[in-house]
PDB file of N, CA, C and O in Angstrom:
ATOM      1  N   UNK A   1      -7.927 -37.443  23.338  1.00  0.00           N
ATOM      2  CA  UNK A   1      -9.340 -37.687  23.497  1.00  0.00           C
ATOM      3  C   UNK A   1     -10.015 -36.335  23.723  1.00  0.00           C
ATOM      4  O   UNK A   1      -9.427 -35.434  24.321  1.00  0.00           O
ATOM      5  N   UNK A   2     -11.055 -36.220  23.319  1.00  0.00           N
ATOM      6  CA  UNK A   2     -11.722 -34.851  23.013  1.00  0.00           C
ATOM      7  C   UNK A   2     -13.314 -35.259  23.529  1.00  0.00           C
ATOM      8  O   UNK A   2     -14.069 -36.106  23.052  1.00  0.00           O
ATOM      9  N   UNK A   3     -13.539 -34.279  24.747  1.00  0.00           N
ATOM     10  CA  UNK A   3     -15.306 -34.552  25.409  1.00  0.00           C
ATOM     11  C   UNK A   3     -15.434 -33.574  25.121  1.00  0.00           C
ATOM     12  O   UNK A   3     -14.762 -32.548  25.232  1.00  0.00           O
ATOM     13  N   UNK A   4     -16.932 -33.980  24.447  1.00  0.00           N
ATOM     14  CA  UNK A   4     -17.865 -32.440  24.297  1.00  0.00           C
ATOM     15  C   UNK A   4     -18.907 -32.246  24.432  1.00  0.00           C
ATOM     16  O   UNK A   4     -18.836 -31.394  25.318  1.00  0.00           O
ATOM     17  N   UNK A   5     -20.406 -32.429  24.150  1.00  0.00           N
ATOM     18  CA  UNK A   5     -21.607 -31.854  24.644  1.00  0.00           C
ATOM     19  C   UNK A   5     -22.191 -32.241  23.356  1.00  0.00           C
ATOM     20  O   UNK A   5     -23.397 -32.081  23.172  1.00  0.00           O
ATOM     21  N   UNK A   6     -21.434 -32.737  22.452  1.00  0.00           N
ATOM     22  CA  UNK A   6     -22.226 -32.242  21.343  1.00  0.00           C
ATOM     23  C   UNK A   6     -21.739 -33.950  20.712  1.00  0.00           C
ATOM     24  O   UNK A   6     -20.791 -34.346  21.391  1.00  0.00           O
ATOM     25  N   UNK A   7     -22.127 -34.935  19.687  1.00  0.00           N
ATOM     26  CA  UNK A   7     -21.626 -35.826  19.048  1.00  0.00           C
ATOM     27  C   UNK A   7     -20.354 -35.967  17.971  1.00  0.00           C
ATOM     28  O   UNK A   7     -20.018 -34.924  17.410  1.00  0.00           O
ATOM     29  N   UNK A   8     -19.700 -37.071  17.680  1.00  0.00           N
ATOM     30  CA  UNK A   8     -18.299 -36.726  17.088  1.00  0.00           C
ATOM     31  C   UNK A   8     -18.463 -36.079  15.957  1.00  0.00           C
ATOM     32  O   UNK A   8     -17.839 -35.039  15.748  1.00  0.00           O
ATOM     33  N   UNK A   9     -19.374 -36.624  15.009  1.00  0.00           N
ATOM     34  CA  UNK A   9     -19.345 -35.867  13.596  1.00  0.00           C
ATOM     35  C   UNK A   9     -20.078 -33.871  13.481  1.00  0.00           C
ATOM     36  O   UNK A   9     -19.759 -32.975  12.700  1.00  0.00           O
ATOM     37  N   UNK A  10     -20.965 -33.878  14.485  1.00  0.00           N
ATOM     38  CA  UNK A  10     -21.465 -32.499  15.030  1.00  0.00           C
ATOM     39  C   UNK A  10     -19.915 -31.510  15.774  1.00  0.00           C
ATOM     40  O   UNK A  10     -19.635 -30.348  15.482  1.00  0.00           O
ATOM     41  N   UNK A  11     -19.450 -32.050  16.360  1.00  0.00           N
ATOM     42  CA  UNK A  11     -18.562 -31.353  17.109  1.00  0.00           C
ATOM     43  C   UNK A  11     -17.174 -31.441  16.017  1.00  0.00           C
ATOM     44  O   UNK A  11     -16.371 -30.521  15.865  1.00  0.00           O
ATOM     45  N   UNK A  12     -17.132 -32.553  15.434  1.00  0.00           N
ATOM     46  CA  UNK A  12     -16.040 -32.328  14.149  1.00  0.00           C
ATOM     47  C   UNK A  12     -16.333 -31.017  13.326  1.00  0.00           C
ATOM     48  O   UNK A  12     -15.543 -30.075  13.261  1.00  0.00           O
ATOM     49  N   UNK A  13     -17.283 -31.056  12.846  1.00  0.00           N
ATOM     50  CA  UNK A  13     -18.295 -30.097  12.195  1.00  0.00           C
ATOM     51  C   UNK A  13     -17.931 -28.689  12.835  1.00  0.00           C
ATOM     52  O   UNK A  13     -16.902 -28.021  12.735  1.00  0.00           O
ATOM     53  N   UNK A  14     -18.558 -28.566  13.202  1.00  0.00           N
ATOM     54  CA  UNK A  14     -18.418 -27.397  14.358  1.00  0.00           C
ATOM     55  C   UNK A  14     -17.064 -26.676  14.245  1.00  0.00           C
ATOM     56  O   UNK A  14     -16.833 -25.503  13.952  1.00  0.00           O
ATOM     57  N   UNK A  15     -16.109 -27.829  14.599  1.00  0.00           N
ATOM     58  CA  UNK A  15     -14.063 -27.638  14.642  1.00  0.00           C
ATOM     59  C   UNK A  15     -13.763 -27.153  13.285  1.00  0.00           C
ATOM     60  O   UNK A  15     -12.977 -26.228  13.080  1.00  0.00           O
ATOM     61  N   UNK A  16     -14.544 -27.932  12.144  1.00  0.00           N
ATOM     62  CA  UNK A  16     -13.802 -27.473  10.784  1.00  0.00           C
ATOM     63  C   UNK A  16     -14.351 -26.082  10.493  1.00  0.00           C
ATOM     64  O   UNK A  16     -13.625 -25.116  10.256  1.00  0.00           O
ATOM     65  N   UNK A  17     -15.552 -26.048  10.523  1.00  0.00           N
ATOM     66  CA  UNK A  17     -16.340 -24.128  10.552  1.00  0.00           C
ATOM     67  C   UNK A  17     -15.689 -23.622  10.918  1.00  0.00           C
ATOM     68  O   UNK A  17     -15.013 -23.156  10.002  1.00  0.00           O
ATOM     69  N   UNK A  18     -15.148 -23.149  12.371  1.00  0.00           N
ATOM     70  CA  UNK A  18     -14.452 -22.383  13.167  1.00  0.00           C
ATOM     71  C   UNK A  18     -12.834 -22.352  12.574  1.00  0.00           C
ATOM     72  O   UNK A  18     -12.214 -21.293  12.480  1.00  0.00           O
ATOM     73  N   UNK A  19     -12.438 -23.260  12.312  1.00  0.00           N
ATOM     74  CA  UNK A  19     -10.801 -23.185  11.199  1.00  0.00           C
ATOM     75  C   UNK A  19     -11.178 -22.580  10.596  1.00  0.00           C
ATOM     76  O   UNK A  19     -10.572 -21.520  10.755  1.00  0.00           O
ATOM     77  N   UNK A  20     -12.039 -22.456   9.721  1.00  0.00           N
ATOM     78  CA  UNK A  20     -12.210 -21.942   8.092  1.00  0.00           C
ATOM     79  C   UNK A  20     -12.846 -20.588   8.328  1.00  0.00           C
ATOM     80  O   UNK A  20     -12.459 -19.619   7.674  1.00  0.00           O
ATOM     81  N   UNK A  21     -13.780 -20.482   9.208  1.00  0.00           N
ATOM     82  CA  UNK A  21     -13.862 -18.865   9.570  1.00  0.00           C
ATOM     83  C   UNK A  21     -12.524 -18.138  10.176  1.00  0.00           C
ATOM     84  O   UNK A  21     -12.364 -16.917  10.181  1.00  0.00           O
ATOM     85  N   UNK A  22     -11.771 -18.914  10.587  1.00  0.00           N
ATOM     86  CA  UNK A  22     -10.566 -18.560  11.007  1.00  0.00           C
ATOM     87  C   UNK A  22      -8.688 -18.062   9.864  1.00  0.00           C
ATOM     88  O   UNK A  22      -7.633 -17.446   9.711  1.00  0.00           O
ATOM     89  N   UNK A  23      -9.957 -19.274   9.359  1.00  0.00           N
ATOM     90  CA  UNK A  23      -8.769 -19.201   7.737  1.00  0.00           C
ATOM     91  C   UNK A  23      -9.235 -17.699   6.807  1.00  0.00           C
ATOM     92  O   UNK A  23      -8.511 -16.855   6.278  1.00  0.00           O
ATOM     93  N   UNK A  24     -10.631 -17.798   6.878  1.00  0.00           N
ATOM     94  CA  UNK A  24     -11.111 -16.603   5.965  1.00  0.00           C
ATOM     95  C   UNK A  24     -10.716 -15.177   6.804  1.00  0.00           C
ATOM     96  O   UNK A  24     -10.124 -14.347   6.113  1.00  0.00           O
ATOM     97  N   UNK A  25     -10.890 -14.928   7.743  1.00  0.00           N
ATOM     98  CA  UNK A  25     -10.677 -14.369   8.537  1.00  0.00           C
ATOM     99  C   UNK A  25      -8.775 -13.863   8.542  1.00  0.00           C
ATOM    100  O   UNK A  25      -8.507 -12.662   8.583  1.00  0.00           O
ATOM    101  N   UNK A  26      -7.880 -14.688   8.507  1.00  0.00           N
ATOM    102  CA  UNK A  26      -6.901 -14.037   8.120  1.00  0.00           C
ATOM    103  C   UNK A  26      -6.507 -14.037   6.895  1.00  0.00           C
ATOM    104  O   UNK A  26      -5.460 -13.408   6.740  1.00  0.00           O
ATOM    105  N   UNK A  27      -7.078 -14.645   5.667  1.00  0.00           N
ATOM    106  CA  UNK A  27      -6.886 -13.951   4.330  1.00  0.00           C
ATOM    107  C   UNK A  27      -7.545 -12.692   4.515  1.00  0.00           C
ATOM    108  O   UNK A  27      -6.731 -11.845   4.147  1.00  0.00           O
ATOM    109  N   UNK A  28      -8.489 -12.190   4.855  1.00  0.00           N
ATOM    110  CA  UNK A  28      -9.291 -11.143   4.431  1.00  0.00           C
ATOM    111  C   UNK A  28      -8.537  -9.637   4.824  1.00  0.00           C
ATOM    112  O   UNK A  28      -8.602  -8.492   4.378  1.00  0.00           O
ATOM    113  N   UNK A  29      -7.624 -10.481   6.163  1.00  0.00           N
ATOM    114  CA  UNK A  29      -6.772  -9.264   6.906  1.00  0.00           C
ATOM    115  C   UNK A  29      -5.418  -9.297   5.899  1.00  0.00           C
ATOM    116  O   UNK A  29      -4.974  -8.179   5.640  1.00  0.00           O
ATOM    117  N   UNK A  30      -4.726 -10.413   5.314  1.00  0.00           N
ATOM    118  CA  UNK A  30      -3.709 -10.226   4.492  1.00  0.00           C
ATOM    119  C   UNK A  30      -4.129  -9.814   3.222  1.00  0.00           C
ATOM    120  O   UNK A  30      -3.109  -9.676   2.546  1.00  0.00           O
ATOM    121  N   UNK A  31      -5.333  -9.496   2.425  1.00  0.00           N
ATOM    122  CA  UNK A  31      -5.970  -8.892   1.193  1.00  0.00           C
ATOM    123  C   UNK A  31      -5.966  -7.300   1.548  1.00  0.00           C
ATOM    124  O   UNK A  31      -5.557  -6.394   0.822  1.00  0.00           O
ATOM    125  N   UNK A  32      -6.730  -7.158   3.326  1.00  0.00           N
ATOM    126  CA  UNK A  32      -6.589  -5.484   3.004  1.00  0.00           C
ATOM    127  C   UNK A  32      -5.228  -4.572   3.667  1.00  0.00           C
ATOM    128  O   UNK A  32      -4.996  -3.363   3.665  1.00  0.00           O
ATOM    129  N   UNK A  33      -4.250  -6.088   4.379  1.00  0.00           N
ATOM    130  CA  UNK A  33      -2.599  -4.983   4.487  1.00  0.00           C
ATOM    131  C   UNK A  33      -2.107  -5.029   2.786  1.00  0.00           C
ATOM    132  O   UNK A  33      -1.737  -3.949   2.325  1.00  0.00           O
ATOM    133  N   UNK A  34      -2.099  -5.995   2.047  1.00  0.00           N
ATOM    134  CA  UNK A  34      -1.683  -5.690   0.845  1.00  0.00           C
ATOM    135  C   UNK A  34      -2.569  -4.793   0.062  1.00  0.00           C
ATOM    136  O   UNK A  34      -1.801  -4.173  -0.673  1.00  0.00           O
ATOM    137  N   UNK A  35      -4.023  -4.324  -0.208  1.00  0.00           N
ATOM    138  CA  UNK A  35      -4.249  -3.505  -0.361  1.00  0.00           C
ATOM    139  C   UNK A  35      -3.809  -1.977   0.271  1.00  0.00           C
ATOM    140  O   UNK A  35      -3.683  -0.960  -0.411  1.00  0.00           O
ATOM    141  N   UNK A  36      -3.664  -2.050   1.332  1.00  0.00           N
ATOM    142  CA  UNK A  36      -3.040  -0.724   2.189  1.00  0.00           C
ATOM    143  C   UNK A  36      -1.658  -0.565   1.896  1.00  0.00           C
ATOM    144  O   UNK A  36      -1.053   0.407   2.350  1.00  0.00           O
ATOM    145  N   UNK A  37      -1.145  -1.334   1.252  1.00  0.00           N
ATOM    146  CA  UNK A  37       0.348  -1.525   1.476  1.00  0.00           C
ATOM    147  C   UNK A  37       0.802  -0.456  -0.335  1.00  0.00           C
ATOM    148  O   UNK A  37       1.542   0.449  -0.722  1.00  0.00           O
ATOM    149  N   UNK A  38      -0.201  -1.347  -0.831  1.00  0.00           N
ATOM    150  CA  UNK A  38      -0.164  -1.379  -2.622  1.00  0.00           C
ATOM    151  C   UNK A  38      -0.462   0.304  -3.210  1.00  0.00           C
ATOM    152  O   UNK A  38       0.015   0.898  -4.177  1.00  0.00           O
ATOM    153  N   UNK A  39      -1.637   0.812  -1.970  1.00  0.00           N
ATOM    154  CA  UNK A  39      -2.401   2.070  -2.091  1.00  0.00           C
ATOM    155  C   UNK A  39      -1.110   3.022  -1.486  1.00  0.00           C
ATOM    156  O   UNK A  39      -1.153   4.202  -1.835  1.00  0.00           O
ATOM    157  N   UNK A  40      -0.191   2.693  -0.783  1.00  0.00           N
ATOM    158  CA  UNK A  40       0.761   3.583   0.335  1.00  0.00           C
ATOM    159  C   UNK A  40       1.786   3.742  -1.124  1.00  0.00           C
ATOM    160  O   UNK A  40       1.870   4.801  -1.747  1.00  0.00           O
ATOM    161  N   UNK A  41       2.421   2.647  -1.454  1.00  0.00           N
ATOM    162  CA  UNK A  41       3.229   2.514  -2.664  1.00  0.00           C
ATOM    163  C   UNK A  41       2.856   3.575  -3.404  1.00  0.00           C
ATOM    164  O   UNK A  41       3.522   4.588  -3.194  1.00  0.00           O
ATOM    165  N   UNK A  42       1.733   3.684  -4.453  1.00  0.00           N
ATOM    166  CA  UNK A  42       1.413   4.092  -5.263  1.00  0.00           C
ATOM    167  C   UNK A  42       1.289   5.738  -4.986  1.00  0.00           C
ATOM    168  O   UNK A  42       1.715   6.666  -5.674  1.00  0.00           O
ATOM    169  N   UNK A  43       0.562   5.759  -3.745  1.00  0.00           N
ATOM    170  CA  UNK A  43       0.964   7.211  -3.302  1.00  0.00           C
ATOM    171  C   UNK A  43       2.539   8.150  -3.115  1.00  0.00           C
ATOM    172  O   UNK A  43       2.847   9.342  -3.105  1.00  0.00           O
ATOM    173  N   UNK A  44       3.206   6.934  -2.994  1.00  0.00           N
ATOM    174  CA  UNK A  44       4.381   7.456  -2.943  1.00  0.00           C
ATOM    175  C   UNK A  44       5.111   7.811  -4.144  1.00  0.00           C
ATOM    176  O   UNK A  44       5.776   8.811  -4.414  1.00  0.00           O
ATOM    177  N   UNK A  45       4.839   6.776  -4.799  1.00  0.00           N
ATOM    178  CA  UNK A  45       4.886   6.963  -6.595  1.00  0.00           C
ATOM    179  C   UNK A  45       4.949   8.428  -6.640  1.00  0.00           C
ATOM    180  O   UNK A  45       5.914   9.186  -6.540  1.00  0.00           O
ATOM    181  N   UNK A  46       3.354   8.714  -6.861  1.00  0.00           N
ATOM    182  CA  UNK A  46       2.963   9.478  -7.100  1.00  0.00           C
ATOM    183  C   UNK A  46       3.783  11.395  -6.252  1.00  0.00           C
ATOM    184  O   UNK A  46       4.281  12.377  -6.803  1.00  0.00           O
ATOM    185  N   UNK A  47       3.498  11.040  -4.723  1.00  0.00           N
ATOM    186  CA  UNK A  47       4.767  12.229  -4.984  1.00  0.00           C
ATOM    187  C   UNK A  47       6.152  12.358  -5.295  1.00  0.00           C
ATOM    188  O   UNK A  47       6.764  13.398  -5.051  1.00  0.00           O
ATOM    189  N   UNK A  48       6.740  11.249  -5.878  1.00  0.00           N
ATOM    190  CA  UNK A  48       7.799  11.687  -6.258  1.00  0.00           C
ATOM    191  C   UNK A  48       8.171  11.823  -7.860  1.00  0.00           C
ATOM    192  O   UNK A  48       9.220  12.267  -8.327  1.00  0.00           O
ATOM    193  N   UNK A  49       6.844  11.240  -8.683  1.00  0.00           N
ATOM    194  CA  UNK A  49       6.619  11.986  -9.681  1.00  0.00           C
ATOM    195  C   UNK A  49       6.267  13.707  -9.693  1.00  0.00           C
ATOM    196  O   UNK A  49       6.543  14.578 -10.518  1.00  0.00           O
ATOM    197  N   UNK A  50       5.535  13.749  -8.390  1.00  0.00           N
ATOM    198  CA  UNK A  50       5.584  15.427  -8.497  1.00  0.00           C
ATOM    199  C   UNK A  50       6.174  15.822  -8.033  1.00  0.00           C
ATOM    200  O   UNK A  50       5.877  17.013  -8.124  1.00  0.00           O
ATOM    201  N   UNK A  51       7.427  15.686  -7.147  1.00  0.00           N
ATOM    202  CA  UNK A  51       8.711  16.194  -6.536  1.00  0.00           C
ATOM    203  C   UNK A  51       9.462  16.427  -7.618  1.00  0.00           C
ATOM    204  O   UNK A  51       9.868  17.585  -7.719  1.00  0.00           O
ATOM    205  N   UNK A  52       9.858  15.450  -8.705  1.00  0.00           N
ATOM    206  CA  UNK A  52      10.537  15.616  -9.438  1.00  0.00           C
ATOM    207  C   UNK A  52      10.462  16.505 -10.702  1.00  0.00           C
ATOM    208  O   UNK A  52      11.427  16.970 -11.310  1.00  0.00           O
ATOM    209  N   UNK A  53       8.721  16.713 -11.090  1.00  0.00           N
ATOM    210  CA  UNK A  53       8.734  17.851 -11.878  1.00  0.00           C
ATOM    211  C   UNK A  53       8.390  19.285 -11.537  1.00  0.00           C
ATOM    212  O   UNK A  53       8.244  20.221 -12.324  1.00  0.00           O
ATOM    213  N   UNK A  54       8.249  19.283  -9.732  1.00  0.00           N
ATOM    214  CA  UNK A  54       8.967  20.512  -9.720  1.00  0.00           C
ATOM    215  C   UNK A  54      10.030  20.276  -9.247  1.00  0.00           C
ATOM    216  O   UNK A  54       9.858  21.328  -8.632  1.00  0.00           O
ATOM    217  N   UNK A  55      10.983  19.934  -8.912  1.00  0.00           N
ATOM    218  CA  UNK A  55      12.480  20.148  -9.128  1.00  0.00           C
ATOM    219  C   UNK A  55      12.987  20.591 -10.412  1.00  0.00           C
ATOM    220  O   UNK A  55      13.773  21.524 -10.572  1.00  0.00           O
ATOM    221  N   UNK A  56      12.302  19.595 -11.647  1.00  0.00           N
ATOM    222  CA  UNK A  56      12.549  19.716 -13.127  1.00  0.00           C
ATOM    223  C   UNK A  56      12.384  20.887 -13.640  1.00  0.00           C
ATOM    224  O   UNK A  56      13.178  21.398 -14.429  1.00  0.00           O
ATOM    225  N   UNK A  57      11.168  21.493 -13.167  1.00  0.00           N
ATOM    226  CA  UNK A  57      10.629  23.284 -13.319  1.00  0.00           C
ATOM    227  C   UNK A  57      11.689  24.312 -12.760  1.00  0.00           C
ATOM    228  O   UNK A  57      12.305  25.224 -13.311  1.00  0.00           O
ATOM    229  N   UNK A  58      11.675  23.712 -11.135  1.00  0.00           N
ATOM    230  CA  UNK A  58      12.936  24.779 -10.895  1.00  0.00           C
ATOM    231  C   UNK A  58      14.113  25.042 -11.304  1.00  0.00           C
ATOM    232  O   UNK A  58      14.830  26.035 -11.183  1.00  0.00           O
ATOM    233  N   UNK A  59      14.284  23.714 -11.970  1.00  0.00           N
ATOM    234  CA  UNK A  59      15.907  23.872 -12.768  1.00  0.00           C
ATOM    235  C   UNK A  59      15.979  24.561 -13.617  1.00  0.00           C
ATOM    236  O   UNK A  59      16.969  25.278 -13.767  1.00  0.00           O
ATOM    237  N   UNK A  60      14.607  24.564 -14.722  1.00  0.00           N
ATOM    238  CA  UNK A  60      14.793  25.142 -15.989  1.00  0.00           C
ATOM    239  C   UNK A  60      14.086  26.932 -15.324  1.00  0.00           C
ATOM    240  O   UNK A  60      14.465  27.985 -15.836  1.00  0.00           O
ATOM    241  N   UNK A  61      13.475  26.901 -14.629  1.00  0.00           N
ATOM    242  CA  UNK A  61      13.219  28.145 -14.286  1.00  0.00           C
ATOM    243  C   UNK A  61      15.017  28.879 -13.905  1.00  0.00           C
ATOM    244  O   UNK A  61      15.566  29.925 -14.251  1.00  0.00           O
ATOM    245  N   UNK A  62      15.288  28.153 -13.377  1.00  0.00           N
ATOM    246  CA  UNK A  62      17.149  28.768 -12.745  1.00  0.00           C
ATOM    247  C   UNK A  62      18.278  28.816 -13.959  1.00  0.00           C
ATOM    248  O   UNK A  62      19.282  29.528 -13.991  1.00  0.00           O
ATOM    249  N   UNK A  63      17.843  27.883 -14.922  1.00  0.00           N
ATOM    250  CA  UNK A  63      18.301  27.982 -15.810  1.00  0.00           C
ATOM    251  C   UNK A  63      17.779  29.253 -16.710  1.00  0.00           C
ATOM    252  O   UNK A  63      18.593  30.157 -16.897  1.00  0.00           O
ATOM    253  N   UNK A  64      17.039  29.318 -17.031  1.00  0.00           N
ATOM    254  CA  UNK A  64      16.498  30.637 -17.351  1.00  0.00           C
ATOM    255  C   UNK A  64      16.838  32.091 -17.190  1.00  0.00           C
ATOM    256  O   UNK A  64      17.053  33.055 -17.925  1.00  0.00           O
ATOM    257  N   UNK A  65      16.785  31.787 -15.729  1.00  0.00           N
ATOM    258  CA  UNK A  65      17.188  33.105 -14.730  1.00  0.00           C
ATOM    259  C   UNK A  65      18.765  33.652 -14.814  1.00  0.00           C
ATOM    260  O   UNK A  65      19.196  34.805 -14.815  1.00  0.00           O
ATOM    261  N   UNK A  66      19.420  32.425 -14.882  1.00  0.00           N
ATOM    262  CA  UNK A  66      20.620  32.634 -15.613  1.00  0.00           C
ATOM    263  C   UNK A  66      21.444  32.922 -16.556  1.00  0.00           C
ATOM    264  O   UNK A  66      22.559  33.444 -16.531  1.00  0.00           O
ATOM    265  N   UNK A  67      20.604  32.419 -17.641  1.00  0.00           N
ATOM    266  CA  UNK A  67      20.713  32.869 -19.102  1.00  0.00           C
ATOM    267  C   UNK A  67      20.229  34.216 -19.394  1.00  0.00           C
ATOM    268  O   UNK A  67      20.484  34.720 -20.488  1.00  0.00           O
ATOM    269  N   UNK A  68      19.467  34.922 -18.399  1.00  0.00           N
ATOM    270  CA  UNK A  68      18.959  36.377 -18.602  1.00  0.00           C
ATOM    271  C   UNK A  68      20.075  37.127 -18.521  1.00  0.00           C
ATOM    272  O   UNK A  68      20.728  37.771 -19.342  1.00  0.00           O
ATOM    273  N   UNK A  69      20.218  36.775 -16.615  1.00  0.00           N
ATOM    274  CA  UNK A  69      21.359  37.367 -16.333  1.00  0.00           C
ATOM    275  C   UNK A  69      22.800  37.732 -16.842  1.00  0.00           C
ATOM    276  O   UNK A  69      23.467  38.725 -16.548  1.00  0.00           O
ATOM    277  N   UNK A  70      23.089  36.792 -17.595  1.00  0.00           N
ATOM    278  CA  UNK A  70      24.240  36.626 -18.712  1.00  0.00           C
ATOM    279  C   UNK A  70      24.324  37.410 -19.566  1.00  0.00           C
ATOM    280  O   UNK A  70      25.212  38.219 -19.835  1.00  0.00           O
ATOM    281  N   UNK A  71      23.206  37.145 -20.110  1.00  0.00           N
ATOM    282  CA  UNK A  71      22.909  38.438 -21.540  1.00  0.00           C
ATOM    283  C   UNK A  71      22.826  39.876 -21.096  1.00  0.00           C
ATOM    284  O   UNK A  71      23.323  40.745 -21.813  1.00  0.00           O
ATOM    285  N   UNK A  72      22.203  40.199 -19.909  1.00  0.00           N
ATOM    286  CA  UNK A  72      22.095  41.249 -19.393  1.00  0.00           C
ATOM    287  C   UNK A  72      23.515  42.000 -19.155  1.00  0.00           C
ATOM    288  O   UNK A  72      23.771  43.161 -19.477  1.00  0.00           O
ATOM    289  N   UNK A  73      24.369  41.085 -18.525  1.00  0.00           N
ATOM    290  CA  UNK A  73      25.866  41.304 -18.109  1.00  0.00           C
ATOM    291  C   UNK A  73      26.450  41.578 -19.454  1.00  0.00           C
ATOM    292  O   UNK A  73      26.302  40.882 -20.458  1.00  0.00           O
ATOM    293  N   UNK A  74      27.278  42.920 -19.319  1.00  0.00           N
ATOM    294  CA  UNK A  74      27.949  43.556 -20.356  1.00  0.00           C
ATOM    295  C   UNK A  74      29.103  42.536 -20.644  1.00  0.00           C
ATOM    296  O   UNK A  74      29.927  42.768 -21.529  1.00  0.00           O
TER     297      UNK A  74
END
């Protein structure tokens, strides 16, 4: 049994608003951790696409450096 101040279909009323602001309210927080989540990802992507081409640079730079050296060597 439920007393309130207010009549059954008003105070029903009232109960379902407050769910549903409640409902919107945690989609809106699970839209911007998966946005934050999606943006963190992608950043990470992203440096290890550029980790890897300079690693890729330094190799062929060492490779290089080596092949000088070689030729240089009598």
């Amino acid at each position: 049994m439920l007393l309130a101040p207010k009549s059954g279909p008003e105070t029903v009323g009232y109960l379902s608003r407050k769910a549903n602001e409640g409902t919107d309210f945690v989609k809106q927080r699970v839209d911007d951790v998966r946005d934050a989540v999606t943006d963190a990802v992608e950043h990470g992507k992203r440096a290890v696409r550029y980790q890897a081409e300079n690693l890729r640079t330094a190799g062929d730079a060492g490779e290089q450096a080596y092949k000088k050296a070689q030729e240089a060597t009598p």
